[in-house]
Biopython code that builds the backbone (N, CA, C, O; Angstrom):
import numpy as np
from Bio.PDB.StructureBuilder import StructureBuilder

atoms = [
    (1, "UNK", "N", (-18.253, -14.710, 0.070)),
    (1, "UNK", "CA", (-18.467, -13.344, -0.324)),
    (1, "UNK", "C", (-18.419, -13.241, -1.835)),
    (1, "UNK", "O", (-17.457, -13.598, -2.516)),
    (2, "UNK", "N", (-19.541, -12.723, -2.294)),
    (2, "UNK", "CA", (-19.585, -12.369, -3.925)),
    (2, "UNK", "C", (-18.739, -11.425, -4.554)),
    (2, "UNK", "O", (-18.941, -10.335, -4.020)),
    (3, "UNK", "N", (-18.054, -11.359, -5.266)),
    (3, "UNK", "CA", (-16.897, -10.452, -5.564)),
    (3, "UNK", "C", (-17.741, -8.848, -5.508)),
    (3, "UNK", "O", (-17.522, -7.841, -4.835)),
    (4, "UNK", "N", (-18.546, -9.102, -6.317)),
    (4, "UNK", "CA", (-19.820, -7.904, -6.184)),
    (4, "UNK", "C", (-19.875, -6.914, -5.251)),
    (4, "UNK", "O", (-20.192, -5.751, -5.503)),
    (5, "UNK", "N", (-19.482, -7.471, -3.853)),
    (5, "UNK", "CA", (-19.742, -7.154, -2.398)),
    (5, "UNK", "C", (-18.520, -6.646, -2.573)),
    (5, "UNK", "O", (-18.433, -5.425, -2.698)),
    (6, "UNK", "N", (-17.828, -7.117, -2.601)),
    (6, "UNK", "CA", (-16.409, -6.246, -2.092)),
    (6, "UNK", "C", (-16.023, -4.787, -2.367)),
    (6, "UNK", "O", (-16.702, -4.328, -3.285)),
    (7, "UNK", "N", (-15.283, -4.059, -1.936)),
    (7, "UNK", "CA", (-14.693, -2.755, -2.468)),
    (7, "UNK", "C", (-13.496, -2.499, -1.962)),
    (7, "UNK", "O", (-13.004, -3.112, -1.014)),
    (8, "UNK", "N", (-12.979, -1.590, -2.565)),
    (8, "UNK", "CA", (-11.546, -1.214, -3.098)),
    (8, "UNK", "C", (-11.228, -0.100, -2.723)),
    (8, "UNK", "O", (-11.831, 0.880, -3.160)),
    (9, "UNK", "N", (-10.055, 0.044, -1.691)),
    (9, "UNK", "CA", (-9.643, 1.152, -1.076)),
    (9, "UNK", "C", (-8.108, 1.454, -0.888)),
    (9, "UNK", "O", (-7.397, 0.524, -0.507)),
    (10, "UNK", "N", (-7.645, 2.473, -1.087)),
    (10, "UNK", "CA", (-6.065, 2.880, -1.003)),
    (10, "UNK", "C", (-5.568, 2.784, 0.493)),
    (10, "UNK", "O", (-6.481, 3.112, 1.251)),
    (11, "UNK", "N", (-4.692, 2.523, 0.995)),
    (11, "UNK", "CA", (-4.105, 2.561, 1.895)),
    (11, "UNK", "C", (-2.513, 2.327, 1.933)),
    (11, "UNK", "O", (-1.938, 2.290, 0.845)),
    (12, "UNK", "N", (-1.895, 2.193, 2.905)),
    (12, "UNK", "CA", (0.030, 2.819, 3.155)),
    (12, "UNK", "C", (0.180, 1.611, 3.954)),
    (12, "UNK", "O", (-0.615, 1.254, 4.824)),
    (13, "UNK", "N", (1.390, 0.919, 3.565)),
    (13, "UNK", "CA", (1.578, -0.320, 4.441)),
    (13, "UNK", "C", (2.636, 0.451, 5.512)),
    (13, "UNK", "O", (3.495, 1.211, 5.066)),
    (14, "UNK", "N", (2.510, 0.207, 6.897)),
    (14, "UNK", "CA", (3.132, 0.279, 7.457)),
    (14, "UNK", "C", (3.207, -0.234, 8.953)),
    (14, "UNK", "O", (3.347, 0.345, 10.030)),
    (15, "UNK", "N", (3.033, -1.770, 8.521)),
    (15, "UNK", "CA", (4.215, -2.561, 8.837)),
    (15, "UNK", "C", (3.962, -3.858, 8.063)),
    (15, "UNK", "O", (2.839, -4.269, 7.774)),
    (16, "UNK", "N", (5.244, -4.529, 7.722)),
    (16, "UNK", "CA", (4.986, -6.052, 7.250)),
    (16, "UNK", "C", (5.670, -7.184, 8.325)),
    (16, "UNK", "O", (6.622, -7.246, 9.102)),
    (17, "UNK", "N", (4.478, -8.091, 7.820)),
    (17, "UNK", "CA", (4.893, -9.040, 8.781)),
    (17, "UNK", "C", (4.894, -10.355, 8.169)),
    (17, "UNK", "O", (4.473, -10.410, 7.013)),
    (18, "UNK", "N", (5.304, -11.471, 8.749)),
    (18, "UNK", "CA", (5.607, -12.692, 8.183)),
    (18, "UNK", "C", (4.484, -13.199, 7.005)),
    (18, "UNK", "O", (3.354, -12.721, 6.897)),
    (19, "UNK", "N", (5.005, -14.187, 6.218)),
    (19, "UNK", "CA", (3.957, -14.836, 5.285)),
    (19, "UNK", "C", (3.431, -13.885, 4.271)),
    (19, "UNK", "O", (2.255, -14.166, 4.045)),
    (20, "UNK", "N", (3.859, -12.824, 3.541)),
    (20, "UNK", "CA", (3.197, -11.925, 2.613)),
    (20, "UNK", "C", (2.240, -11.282, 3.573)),
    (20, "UNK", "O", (1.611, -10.388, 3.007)),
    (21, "UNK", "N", (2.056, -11.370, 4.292)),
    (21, "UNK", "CA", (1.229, -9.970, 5.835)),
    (21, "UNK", "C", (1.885, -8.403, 5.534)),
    (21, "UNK", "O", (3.014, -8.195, 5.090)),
    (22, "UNK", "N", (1.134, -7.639, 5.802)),
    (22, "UNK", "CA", (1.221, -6.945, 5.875)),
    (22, "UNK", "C", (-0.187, -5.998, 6.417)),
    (22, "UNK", "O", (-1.351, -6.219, 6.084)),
    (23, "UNK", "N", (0.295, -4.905, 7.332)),
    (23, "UNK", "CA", (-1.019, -4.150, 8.437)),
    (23, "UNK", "C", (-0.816, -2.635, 7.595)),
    (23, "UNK", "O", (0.169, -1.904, 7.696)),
    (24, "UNK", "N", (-2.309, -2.338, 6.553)),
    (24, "UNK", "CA", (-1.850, -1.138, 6.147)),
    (24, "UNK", "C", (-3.356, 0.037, 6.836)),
    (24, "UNK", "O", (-4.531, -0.130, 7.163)),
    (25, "UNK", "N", (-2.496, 1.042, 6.769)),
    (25, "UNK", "CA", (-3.450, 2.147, 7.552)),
    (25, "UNK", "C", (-4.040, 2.680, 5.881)),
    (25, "UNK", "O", (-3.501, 2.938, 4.805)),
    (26, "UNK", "N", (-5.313, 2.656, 6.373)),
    (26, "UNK", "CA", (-6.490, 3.702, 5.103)),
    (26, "UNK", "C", (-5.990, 5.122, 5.902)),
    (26, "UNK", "O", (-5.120, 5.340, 6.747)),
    (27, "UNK", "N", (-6.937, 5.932, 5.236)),
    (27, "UNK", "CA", (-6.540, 7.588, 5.133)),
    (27, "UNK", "C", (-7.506, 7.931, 5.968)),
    (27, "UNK", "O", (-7.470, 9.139, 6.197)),
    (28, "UNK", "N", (-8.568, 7.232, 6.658)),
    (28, "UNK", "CA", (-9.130, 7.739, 7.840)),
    (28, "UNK", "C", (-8.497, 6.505, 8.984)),
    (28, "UNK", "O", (-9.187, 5.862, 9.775)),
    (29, "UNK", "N", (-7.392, 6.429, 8.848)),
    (29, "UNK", "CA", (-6.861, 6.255, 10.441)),
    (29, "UNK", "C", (-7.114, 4.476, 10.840)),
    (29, "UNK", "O", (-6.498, 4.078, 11.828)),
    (30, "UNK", "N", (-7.991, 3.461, 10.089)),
    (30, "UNK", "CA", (-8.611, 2.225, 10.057)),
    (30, "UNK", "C", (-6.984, 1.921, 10.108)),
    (30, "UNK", "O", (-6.094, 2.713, 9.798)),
    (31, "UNK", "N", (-6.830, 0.536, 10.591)),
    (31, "UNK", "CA", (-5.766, -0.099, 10.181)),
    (31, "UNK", "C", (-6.560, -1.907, 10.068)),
    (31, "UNK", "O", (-7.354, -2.472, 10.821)),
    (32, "UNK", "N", (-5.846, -2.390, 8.697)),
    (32, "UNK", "CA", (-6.364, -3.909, 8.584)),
    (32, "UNK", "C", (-5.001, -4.669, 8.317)),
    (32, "UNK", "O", (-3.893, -4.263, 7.966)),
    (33, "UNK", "N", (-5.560, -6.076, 8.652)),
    (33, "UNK", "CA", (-4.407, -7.170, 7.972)),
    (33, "UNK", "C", (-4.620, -7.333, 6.789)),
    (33, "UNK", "O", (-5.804, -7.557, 6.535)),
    (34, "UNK", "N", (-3.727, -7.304, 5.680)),
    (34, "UNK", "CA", (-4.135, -7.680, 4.531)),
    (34, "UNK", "C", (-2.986, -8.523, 3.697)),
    (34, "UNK", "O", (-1.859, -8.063, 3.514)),
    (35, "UNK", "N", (-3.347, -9.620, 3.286)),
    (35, "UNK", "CA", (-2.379, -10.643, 2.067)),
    (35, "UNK", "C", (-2.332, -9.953, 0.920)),
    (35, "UNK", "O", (-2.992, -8.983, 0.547)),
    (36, "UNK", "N", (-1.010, -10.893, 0.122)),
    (36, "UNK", "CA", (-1.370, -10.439, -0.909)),
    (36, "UNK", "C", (-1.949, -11.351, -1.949)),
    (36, "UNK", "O", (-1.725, -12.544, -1.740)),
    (37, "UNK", "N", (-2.890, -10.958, -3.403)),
    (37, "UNK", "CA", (-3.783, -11.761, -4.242)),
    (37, "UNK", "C", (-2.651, -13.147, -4.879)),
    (37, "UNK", "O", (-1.427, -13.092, -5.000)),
    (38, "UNK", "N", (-3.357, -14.033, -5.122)),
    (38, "UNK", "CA", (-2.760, -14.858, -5.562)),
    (38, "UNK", "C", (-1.976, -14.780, -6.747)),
    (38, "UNK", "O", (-0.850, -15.261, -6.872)),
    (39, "UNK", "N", (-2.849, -13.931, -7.921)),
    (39, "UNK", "CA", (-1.801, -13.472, -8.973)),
    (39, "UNK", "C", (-1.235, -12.620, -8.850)),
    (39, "UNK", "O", (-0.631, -12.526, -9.919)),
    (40, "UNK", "N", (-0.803, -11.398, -7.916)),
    (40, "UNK", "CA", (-0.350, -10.574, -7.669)),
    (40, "UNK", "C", (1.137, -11.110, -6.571)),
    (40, "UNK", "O", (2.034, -10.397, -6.119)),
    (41, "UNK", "N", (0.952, -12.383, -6.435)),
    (41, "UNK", "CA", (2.010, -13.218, -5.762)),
    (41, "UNK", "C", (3.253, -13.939, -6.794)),
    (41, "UNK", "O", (4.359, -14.404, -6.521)),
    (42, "UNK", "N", (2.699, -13.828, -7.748)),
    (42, "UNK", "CA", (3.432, -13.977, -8.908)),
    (42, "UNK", "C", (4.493, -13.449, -9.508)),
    (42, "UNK", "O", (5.151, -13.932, -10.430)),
    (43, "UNK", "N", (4.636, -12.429, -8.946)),
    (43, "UNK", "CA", (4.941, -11.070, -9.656)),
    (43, "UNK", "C", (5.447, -10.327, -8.645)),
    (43, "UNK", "O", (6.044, -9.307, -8.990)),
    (44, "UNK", "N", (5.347, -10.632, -7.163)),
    (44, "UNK", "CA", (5.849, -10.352, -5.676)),
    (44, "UNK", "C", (6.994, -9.859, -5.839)),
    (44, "UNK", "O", (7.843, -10.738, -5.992)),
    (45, "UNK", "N", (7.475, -8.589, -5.881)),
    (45, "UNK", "CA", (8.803, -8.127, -6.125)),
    (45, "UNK", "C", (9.635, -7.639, -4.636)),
    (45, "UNK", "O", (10.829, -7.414, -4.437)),
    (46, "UNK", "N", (8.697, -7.601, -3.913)),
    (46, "UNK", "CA", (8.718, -6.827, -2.556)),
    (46, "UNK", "C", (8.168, -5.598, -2.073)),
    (46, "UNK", "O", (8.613, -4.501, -2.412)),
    (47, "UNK", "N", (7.041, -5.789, -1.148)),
    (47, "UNK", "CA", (6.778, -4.175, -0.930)),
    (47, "UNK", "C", (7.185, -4.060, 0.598)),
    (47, "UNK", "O", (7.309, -4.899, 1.491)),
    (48, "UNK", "N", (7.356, -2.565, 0.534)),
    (48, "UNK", "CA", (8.156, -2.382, 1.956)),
    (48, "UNK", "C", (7.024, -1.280, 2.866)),
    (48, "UNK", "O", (5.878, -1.072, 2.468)),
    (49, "UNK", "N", (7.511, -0.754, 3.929)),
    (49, "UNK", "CA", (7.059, 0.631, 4.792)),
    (49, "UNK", "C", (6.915, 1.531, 4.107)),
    (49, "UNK", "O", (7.930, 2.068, 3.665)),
    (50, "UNK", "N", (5.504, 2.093, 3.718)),
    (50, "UNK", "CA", (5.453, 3.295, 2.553)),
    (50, "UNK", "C", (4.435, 3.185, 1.646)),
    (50, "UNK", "O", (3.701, 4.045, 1.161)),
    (51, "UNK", "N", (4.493, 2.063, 1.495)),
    (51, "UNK", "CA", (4.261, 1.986, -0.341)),
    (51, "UNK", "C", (2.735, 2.470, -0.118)),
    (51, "UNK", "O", (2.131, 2.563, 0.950)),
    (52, "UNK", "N", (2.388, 2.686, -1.119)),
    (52, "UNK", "CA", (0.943, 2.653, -1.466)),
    (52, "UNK", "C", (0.506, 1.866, -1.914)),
    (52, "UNK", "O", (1.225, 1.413, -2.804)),
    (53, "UNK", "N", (-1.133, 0.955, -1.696)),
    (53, "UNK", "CA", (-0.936, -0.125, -2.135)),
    (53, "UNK", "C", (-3.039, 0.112, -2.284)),
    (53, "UNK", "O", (-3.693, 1.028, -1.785)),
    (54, "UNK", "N", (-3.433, -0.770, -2.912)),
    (54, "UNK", "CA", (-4.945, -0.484, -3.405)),
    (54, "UNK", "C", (-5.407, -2.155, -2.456)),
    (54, "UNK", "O", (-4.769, -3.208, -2.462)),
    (55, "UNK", "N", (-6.244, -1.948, -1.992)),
    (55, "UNK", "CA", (-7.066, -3.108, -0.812)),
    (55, "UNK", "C", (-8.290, -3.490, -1.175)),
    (55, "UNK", "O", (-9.132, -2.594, -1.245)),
    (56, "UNK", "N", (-8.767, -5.096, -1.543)),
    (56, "UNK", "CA", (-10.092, -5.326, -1.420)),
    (56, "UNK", "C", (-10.601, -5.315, -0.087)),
    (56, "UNK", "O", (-9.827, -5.655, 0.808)),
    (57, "UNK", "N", (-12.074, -4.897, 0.277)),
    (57, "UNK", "CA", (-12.148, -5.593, 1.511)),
    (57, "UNK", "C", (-13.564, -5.995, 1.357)),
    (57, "UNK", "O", (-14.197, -5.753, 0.329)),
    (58, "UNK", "N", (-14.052, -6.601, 2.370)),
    (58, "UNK", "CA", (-15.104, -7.603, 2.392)),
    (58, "UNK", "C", (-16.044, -6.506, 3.037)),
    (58, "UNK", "O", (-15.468, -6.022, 4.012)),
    (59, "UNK", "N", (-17.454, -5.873, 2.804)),
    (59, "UNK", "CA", (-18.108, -4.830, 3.997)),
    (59, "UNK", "C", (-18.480, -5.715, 5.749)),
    (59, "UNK", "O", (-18.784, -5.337, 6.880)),
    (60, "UNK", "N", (-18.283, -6.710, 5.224)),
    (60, "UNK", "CA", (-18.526, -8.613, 6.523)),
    (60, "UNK", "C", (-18.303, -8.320, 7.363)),
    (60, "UNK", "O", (-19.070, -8.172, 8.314)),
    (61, "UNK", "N", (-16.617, -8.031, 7.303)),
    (61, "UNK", "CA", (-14.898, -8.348, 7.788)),
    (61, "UNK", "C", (-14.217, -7.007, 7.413)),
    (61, "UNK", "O", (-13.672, -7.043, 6.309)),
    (62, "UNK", "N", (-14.122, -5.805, 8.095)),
    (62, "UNK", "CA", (-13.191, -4.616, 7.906)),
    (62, "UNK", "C", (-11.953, -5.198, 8.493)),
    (62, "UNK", "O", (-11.002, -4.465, 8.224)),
    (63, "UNK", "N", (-11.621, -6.187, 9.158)),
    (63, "UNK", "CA", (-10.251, -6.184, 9.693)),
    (63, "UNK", "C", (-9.431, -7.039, 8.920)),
    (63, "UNK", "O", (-8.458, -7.550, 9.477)),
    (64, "UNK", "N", (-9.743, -7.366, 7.304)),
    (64, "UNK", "CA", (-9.293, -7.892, 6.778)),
    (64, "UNK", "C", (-9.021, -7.753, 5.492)),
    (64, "UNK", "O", (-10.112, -8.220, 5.165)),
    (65, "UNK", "N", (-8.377, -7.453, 4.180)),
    (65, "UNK", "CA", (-8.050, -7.386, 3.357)),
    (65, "UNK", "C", (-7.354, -8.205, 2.251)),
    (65, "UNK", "O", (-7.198, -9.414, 2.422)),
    (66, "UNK", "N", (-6.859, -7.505, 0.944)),
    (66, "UNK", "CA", (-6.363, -8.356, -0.239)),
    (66, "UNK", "C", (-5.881, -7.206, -1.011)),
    (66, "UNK", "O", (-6.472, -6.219, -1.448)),
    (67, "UNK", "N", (-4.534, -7.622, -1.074)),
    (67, "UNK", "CA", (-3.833, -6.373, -1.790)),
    (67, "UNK", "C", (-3.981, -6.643, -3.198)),
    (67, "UNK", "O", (-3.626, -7.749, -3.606)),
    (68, "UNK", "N", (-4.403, -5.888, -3.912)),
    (68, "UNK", "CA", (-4.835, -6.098, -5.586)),
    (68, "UNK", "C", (-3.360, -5.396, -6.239)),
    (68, "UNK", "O", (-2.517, -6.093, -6.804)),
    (69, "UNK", "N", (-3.248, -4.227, -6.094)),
    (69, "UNK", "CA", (-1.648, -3.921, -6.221)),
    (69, "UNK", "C", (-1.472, -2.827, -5.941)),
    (69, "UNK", "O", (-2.245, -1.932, -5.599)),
    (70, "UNK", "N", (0.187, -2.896, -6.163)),
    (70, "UNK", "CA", (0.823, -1.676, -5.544)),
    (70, "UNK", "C", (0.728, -0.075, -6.670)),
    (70, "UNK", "O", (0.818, -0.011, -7.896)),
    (71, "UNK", "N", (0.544, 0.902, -5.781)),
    (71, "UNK", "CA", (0.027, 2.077, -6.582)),
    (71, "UNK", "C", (1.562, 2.504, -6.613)),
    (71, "UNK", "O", (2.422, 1.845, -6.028)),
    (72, "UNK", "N", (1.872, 3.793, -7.425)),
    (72, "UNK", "CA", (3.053, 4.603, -7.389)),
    (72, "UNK", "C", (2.344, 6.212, -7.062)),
    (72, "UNK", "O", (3.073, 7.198, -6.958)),
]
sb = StructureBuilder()
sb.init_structure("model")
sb.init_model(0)
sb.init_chain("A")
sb.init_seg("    ")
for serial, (resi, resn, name, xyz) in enumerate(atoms, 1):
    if name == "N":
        sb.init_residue(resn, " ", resi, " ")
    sb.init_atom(name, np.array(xyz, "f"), 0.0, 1.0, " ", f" {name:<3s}", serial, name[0])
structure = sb.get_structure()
């Protein structure tokens, strides 16, 4: 996938699961799996139930994601 292709959407993690996983719901109700970015793993402070968090996704693959980072 060409980075090109991708786009960027807000969504609420709520729930995390093993391995940097985490299943966050968008604002129309979608729910995806999404990791988090490799440099954004760096810097991994912890995100919990709540947060707001900004999502690449692939238009390919909706059931899948890449957390770019956490919003406030």
């Amino acid at each position: 996938m060409a980075r090109e292709d991708a786009f960027k959407v807000e969504g609420k993690i709520v729930e995390v699961l093993p391995n940097t996983l985490f299943r966050v719901e968008l604002s129309n109700g979608h729910r995806l799996l999404a990791h988090i970015a490799a440099r954004q793993r760096k810097e991994f402070g912890g995100m919990s139930l709540g947060d707001r968090v900004k999502v690449m996704m692939s238009p390919y693959d909706l059931s899948e994601g890449c957390i770019l980072i956490e919003t406030k």
